[in-house]
N, CA, C and O atoms as a CHARMM CRD file, in Angstrom:
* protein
*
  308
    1    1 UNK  N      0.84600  -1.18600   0.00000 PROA 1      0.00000
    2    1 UNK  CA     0.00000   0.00000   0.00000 PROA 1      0.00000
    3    1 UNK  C      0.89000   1.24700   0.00000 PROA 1      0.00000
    4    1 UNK  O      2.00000   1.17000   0.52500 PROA 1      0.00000
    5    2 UNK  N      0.48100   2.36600  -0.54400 PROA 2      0.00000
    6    2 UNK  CA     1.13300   3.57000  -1.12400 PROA 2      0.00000
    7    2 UNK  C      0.50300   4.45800  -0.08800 PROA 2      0.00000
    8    2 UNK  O     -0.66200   4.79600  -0.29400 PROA 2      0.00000
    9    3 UNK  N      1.15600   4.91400   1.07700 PROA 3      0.00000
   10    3 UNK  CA     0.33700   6.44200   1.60400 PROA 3      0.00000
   11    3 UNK  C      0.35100   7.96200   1.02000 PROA 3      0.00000
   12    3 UNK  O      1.33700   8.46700   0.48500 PROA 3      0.00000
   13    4 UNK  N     -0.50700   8.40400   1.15100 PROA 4      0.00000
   14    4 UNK  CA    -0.84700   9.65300   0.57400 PROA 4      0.00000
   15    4 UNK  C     -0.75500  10.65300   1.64800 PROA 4      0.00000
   16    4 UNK  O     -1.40900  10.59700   2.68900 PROA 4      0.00000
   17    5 UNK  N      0.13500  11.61700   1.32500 PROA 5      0.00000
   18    5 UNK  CA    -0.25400  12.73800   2.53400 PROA 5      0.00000
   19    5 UNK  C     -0.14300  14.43400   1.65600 PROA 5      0.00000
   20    5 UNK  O      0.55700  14.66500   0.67000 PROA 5      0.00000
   21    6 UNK  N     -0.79600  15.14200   2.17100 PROA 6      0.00000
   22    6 UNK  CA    -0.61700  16.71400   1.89100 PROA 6      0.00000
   23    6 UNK  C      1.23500  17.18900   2.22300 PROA 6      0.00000
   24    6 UNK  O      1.65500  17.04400   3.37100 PROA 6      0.00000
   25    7 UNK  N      1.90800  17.57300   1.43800 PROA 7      0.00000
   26    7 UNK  CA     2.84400  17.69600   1.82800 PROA 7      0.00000
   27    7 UNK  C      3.33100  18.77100   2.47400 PROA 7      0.00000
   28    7 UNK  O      4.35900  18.77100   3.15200 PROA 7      0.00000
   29    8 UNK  N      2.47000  19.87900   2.24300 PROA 8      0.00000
   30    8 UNK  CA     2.60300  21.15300   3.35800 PROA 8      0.00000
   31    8 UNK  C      2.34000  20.83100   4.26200 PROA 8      0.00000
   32    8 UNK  O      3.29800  21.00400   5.01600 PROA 8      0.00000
   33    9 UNK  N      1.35500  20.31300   4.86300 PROA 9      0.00000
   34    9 UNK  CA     0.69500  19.96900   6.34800 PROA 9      0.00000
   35    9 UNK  C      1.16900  18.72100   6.78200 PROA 9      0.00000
   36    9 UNK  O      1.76500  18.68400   7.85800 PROA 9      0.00000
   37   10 UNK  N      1.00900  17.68700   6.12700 PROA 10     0.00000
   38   10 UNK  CA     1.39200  16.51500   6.35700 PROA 10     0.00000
   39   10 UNK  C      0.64200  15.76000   7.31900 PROA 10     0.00000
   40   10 UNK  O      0.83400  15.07900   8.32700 PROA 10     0.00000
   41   11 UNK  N     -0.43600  16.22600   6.47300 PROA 11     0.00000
   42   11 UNK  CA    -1.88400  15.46500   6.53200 PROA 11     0.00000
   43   11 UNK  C     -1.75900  14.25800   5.72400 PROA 11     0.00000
   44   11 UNK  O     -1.39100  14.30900   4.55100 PROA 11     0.00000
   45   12 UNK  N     -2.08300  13.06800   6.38100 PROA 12     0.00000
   46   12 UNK  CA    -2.59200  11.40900   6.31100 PROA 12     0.00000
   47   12 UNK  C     -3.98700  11.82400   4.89800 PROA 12     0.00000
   48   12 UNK  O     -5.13000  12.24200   5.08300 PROA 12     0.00000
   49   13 UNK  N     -3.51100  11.60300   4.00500 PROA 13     0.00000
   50   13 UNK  CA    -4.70700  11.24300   3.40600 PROA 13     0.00000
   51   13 UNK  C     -5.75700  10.21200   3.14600 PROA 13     0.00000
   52   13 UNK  O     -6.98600  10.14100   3.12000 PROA 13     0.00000
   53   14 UNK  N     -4.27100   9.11700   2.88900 PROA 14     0.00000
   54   14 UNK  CA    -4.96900   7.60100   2.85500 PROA 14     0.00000
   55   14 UNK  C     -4.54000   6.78700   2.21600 PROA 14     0.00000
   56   14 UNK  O     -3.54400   7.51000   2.26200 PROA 14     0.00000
   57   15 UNK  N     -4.20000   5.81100   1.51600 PROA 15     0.00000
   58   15 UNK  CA    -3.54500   4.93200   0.51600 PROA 15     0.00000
   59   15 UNK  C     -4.23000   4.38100  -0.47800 PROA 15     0.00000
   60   15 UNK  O     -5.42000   4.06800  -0.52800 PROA 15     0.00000
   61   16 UNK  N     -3.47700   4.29900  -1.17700 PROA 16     0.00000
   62   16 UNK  CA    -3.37800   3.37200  -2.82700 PROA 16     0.00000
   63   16 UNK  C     -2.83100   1.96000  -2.81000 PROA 16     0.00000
   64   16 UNK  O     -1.76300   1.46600  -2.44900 PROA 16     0.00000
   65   17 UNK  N     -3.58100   1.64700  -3.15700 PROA 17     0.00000
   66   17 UNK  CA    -3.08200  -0.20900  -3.42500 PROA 17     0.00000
   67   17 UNK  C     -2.07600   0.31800  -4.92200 PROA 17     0.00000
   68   17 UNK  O     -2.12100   1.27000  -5.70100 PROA 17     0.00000
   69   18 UNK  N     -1.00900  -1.19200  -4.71300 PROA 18     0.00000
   70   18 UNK  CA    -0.01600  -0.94200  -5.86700 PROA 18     0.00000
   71   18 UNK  C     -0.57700  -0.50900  -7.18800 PROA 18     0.00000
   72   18 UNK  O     -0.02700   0.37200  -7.84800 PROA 18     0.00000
   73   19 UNK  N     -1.84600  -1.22300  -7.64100 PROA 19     0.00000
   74   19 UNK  CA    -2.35800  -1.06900  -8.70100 PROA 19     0.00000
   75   19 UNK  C     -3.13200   0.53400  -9.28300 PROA 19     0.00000
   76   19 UNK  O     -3.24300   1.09900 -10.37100 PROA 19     0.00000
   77   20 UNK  N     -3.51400   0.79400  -7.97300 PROA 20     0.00000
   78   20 UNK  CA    -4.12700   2.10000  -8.49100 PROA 20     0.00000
   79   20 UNK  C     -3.01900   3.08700  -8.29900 PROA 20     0.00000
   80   20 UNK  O     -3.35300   4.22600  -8.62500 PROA 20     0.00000
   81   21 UNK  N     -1.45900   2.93400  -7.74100 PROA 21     0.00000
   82   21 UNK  CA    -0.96500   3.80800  -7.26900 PROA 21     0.00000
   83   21 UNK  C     -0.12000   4.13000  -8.97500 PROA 21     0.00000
   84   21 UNK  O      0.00800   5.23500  -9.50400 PROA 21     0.00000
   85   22 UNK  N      0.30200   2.91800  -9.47500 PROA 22     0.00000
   86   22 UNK  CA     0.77300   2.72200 -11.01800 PROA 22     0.00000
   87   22 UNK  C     -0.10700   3.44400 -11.95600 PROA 22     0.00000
   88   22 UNK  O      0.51500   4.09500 -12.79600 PROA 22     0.00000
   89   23 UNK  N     -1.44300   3.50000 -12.03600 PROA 23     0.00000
   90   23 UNK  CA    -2.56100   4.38800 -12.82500 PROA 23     0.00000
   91   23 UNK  C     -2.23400   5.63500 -12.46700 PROA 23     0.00000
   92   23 UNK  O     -1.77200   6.19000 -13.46400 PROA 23     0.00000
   93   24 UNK  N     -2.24200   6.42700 -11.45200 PROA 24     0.00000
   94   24 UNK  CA    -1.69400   7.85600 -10.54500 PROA 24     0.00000
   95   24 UNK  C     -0.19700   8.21300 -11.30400 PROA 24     0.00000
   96   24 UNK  O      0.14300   9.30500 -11.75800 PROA 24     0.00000
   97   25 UNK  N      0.55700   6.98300 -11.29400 PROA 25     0.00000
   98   25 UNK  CA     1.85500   7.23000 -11.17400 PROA 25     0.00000
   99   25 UNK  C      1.65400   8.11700 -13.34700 PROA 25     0.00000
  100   25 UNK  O      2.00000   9.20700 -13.80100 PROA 25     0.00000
  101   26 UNK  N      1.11600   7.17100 -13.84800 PROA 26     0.00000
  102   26 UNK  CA     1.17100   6.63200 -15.12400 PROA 26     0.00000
  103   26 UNK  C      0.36300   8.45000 -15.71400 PROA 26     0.00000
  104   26 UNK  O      0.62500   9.05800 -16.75200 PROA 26     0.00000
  105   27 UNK  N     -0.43400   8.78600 -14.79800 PROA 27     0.00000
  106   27 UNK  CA    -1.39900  10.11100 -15.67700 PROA 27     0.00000
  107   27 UNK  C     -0.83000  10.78400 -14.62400 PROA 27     0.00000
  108   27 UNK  O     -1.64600  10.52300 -13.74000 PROA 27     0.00000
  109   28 UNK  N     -0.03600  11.43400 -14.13900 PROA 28     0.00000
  110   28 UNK  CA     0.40600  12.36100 -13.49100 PROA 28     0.00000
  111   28 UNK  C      1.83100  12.62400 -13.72800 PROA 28     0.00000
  112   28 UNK  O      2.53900  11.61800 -13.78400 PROA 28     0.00000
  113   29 UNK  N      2.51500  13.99500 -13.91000 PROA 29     0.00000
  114   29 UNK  CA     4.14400  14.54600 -14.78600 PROA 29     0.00000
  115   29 UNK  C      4.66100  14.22400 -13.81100 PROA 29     0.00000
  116   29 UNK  O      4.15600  14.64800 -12.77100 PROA 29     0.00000
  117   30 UNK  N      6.20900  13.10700 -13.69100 PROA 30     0.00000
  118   30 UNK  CA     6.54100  13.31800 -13.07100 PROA 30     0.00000
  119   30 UNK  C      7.83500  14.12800 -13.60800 PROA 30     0.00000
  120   30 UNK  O      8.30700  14.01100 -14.73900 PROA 30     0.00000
  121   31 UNK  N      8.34000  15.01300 -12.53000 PROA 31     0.00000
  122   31 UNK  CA     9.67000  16.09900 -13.26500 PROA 31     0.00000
  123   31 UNK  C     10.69500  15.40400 -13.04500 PROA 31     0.00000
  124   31 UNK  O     11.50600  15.42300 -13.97000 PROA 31     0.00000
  125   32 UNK  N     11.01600  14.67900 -11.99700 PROA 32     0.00000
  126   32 UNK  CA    12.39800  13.88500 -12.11500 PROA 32     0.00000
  127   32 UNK  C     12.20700  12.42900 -11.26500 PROA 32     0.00000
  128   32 UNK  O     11.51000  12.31900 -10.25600 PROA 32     0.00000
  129   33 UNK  N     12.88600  11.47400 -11.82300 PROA 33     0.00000
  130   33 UNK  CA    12.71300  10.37100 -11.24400 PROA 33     0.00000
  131   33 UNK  C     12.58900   9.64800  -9.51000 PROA 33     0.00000
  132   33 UNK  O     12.08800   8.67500  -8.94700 PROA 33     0.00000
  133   34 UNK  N     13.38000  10.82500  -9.20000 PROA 34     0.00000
  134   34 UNK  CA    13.94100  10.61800  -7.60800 PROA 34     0.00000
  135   34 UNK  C     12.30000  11.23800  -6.54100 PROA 34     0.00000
  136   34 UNK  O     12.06600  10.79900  -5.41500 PROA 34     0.00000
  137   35 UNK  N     11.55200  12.10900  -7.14100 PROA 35     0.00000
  138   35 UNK  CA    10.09000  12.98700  -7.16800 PROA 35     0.00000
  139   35 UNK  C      9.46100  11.76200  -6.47200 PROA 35     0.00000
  140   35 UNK  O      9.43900  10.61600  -6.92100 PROA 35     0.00000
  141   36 UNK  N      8.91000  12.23100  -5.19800 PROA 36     0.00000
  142   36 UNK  CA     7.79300  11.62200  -4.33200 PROA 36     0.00000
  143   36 UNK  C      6.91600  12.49100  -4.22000 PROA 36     0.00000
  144   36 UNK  O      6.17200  12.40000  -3.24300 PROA 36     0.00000
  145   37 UNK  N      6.76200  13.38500  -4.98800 PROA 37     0.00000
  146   37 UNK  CA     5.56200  14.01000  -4.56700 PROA 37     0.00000
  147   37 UNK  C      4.51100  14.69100  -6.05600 PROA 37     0.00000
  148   37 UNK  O      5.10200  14.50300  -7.12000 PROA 37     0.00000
  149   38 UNK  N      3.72300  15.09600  -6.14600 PROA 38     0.00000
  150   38 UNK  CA     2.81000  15.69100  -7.45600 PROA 38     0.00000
  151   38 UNK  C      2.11200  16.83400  -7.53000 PROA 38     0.00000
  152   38 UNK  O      1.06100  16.56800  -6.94800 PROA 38     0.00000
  153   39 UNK  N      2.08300  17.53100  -7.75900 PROA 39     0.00000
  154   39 UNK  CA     0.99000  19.15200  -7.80600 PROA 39     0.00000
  155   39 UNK  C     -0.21300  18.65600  -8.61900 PROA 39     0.00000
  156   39 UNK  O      0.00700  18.34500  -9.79000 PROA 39     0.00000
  157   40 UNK  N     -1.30300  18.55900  -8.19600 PROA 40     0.00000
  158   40 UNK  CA    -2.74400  18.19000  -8.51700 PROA 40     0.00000
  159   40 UNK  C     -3.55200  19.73800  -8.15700 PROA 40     0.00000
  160   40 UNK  O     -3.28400  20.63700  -7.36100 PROA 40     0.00000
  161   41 UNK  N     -4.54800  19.56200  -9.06500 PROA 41     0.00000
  162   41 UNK  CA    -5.27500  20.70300  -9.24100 PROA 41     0.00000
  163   41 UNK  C     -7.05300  20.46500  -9.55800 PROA 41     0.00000
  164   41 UNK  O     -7.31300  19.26200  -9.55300 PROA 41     0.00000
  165   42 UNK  N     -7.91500  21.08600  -9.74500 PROA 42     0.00000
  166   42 UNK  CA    -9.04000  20.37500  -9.41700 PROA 42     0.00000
  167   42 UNK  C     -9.58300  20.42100 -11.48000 PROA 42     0.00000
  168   42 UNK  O    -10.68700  20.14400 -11.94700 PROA 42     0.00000
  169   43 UNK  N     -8.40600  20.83400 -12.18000 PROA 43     0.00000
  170   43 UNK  CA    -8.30600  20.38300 -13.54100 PROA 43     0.00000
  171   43 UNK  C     -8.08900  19.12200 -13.67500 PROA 43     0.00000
  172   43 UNK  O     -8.60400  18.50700 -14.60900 PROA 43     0.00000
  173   44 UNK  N     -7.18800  18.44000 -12.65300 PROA 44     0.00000
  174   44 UNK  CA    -6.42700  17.69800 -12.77500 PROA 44     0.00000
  175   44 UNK  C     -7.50000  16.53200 -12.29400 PROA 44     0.00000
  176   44 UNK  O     -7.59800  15.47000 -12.90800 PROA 44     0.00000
  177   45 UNK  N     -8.12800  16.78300 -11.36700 PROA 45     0.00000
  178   45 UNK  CA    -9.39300  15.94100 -10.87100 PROA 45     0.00000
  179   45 UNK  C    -10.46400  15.50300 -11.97500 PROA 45     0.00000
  180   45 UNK  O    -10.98100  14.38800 -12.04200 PROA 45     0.00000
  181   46 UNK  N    -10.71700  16.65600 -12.88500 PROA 46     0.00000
  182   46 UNK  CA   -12.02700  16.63700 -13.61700 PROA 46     0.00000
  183   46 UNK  C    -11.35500  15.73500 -14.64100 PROA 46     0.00000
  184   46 UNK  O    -11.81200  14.60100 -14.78300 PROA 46     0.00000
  185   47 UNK  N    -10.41400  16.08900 -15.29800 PROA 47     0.00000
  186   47 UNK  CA    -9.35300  15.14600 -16.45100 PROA 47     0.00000
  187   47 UNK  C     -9.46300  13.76700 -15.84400 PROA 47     0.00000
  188   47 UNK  O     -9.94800  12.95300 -16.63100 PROA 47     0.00000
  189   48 UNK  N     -9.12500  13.25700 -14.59000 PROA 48     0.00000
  190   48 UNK  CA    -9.04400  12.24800 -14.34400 PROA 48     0.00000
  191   48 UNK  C    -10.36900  11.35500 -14.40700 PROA 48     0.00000
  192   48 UNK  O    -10.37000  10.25500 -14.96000 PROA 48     0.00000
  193   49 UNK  N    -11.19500  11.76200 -13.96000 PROA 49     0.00000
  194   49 UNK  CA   -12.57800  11.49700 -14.09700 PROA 49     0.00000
  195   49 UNK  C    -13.20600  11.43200 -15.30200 PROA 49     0.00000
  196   49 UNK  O    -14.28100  10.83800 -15.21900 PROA 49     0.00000
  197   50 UNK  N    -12.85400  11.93800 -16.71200 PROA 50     0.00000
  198   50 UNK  CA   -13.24400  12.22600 -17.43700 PROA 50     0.00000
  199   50 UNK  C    -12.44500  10.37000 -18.21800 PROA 50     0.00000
  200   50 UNK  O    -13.04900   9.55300 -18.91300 PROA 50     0.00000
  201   51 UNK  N    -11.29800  10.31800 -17.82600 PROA 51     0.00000
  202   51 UNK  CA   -10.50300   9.08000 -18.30900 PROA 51     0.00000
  203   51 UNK  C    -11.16500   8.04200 -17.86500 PROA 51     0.00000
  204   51 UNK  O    -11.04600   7.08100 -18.62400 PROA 51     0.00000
  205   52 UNK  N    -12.17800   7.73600 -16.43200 PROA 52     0.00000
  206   52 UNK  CA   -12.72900   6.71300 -16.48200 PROA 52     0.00000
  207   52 UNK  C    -11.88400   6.49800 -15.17800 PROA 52     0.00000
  208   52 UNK  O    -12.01300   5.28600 -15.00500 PROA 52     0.00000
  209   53 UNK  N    -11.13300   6.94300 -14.21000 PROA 53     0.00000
  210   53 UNK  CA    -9.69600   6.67500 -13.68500 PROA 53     0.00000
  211   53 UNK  C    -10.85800   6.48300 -12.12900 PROA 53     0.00000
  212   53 UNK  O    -11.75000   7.31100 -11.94500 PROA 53     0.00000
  213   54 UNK  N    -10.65900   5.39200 -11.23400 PROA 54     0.00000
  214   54 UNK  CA   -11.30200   4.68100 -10.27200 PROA 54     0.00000
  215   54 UNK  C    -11.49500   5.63700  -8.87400 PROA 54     0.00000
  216   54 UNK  O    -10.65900   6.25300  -8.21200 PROA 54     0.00000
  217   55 UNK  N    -12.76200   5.50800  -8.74100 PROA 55     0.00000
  218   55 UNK  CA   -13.35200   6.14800  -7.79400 PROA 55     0.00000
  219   55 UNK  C    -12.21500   6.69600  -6.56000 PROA 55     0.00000
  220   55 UNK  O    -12.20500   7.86300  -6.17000 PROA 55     0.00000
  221   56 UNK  N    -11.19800   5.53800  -5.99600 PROA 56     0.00000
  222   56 UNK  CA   -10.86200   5.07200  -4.94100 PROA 56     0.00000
  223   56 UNK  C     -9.75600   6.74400  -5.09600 PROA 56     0.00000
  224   56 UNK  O     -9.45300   7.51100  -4.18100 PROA 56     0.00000
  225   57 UNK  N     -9.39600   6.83600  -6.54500 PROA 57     0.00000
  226   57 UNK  CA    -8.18500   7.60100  -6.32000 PROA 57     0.00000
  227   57 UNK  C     -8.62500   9.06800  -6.47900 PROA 57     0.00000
  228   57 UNK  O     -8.10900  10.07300  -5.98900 PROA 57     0.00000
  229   58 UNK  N     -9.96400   8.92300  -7.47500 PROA 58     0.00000
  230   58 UNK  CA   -10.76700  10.37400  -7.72300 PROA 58     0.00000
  231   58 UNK  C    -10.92300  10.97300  -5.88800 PROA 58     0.00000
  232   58 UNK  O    -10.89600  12.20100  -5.81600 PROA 58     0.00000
  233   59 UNK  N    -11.06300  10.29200  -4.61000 PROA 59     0.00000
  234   59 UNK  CA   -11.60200  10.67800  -3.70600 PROA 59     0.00000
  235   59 UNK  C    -10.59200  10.91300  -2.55300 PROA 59     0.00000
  236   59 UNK  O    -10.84900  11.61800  -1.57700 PROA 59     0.00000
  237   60 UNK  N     -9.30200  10.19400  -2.77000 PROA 60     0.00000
  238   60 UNK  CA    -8.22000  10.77900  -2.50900 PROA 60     0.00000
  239   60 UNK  C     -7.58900  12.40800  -2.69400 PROA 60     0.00000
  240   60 UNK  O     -7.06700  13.21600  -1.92600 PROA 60     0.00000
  241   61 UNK  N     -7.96900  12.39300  -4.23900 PROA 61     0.00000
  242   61 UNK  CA    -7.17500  13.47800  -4.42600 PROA 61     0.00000
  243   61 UNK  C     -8.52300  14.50000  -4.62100 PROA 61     0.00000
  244   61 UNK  O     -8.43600  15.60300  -5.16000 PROA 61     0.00000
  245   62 UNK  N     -9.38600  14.10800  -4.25100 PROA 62     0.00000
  246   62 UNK  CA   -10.45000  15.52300  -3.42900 PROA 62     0.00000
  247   62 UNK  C    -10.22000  15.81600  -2.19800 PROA 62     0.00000
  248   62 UNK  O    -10.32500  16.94400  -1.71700 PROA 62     0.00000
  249   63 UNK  N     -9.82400  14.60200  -1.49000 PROA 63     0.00000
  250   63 UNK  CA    -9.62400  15.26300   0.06100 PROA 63     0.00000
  251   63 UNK  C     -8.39700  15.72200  -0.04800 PROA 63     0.00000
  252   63 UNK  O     -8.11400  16.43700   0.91300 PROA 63     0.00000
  253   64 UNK  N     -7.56400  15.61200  -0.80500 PROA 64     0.00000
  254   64 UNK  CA    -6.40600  16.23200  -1.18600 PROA 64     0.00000
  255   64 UNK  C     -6.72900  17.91100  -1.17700 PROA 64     0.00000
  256   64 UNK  O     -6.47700  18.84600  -0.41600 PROA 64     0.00000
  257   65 UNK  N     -7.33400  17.75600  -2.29000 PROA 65     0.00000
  258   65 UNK  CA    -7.83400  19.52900  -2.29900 PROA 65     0.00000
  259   65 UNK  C     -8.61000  19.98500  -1.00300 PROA 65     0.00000
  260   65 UNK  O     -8.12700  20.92600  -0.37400 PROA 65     0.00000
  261   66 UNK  N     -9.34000  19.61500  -0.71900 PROA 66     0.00000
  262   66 UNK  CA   -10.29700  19.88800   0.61000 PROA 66     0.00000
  263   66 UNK  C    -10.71900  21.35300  -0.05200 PROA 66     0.00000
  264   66 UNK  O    -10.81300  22.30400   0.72200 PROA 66     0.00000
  265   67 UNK  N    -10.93300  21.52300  -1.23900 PROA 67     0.00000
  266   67 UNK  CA   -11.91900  22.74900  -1.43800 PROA 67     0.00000
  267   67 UNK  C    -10.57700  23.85500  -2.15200 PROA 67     0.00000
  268   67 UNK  O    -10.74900  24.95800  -2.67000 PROA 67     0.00000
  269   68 UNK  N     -9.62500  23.31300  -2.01000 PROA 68     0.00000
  270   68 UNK  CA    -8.52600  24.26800  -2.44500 PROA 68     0.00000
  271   68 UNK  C     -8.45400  24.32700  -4.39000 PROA 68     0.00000
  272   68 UNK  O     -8.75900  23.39300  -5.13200 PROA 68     0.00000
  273   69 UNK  N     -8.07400  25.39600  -4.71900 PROA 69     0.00000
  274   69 UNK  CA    -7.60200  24.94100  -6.19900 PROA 69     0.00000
  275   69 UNK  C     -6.57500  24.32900  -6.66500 PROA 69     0.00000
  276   69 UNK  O     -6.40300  24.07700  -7.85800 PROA 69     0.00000
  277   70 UNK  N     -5.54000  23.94200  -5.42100 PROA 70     0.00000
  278   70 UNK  CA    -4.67300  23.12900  -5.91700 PROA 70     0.00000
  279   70 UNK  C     -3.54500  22.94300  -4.76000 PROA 70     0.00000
  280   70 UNK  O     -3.22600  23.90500  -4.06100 PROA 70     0.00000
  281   71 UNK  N     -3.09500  21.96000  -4.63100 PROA 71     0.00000
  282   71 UNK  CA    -2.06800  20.97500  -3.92600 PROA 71     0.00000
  283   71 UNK  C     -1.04400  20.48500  -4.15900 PROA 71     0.00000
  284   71 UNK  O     -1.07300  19.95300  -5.26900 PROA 71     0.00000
  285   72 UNK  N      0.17300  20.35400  -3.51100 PROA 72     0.00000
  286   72 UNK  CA     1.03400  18.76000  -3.69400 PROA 72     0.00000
  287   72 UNK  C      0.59400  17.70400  -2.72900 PROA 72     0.00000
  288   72 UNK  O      0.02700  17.80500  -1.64100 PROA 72     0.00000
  289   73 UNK  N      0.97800  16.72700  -3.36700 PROA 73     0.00000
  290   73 UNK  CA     0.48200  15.50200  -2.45200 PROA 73     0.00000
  291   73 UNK  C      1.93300  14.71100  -2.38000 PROA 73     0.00000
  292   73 UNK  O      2.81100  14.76300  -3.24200 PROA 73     0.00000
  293   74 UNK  N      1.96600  14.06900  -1.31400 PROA 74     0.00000
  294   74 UNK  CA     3.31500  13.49800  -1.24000 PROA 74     0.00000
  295   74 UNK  C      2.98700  12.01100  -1.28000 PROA 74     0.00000
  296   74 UNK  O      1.82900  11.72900  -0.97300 PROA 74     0.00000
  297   75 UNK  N      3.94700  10.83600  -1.66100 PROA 75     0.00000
  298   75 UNK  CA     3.60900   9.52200  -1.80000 PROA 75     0.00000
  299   75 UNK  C      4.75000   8.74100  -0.79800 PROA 75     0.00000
  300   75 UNK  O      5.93900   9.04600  -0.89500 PROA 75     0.00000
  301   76 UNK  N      4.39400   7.94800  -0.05100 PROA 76     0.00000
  302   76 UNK  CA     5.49100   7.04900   0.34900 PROA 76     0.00000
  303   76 UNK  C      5.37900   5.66600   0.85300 PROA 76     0.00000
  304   76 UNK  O      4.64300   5.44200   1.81500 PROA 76     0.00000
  305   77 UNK  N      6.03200   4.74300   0.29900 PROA 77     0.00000
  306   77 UNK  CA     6.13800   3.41300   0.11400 PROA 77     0.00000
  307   77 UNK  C      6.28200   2.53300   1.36600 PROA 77     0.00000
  308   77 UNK  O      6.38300   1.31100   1.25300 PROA 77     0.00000
């Protein structure tokens, strides 16, 4: 399992099973390989949703936002 946290606050968001964390990994830029973390935006939400991309992670990265226009989220193994 993959945890998710806000990386400013370092707020617990919640986890990703390997499989959905590879889908995340796969539609999201990463800038350099060594990068644990992602800037998500609530563009970035609607795009994802629009791909068909699984509930589990669409609701992650809303509580991610918590109403904000946009976030990093941090990942760790």
């Amino acid at each position: 399992m993959i945890k998710l946290v806000n990386k400013e606050t370092r707020q617990e968001l919640g986890f990703l099973s390997e499989e959905d964390f590879a889908i995340l990994q796969r539609e999201l830029e990463v800038e350099n390989p060594e990068d644990t973390d992602y800037y998500i935006n609530k563009d970035t939400v609607e795009f994802m949703v629009e791909q068909g991309i699984s509930q589990t992670i669409i609701d992650l990265l809303n509580k991610a936002l918590n109403g904000a226009e946009e976030v990093d989220i941090e990942w760790i193994k």
